[in-house]
C-alpha positions in Angstrom: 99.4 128.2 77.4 98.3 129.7 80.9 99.2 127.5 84.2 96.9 128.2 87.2 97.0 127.2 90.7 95.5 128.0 94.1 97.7 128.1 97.1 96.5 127.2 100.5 99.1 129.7 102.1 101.0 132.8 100.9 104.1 131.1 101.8 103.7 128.4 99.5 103.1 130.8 96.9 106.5 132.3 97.9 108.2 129.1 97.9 106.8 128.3 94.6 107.5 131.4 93.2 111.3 131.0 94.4 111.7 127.7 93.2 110.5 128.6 89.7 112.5 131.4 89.6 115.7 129.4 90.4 114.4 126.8 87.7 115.3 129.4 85.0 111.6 131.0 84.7 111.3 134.4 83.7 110.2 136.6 87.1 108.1 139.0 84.7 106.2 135.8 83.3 105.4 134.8 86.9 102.0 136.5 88.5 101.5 136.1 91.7 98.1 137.1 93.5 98.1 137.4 97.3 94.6 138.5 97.8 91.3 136.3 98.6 93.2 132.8 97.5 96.9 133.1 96.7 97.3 132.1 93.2 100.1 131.9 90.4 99.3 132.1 86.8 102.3 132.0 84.4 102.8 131.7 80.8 104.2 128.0 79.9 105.6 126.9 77.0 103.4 123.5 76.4 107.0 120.9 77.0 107.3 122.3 80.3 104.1 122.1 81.6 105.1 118.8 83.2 107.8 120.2 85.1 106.1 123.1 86.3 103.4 120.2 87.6 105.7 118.4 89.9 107.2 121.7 91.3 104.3 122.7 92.5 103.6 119.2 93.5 106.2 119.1 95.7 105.8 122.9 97.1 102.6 121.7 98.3 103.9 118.7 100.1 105.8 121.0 102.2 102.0 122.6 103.1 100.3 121.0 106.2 96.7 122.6 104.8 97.5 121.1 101.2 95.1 122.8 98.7 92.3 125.0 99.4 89.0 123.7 99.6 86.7 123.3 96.5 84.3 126.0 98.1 86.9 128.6 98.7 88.3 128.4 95.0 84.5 128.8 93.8 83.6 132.6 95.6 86.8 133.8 93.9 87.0 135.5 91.3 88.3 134.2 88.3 90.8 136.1 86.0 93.5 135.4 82.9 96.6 137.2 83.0 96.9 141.0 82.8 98.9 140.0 79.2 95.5 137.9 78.0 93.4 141.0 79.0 95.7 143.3 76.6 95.6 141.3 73.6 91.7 140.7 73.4 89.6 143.3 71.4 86.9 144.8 73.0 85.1 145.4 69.8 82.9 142.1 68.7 84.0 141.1 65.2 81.5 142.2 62.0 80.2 138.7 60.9 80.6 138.3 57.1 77.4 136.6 55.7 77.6 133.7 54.0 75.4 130.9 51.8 76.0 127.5 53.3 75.2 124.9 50.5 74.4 120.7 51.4 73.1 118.0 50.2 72.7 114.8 51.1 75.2 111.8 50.5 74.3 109.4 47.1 
């Protein structure tokens, strides 16, 4: 599973960053994005999606702006991990035909 988050401030996104790394998260598995809107995205195992939460959570106490606005988060551009981009084929799959049989309920 993919965590996301905008940062009002490329310090927070340092802080953050720090603070994860401290927690025991892998540096490699952290991406941080310092142009247009700082943003993380990190690979999370799905039990410690909570914990990541209130780290951030309380990174962005520390942030007198808070979170950026709804308007600034929309003229970004939006983007998955480098690691997503790799995996996906770029070839569409060859559907496989198919007779779909029905009928209706006694």
């Amino acid at each position: 599973m993919y965590f996301t988050h905008h940062f009002a401030h490329h310090d927070t996104l340092s802080r953050a960053y720090s603070w994860l790394t401290r927690l025991g998260f892998h540096p490699q598995k952290i991406e941080g994005y310092t142009t247009g809107i700082p943003r993380i995205v990190m690979a999370v195992e799905p039990q410690m999606l909570d914990v990541v939460n209130m780290l951030i959570n309380a990174v962005e106490l520390t942030d007198p702006d808070g979170f950026p606005s709804f308007w600034d988060e929309a003229l970004q551009p939006h983007g998955a991990p480098k690691a997503y981009h790799e995996a996906t084929h770029s070839e569409r799959p060859v559907p496989h035909p198919s007779a779909i049989g029905w009928h209706p309920l006694d």
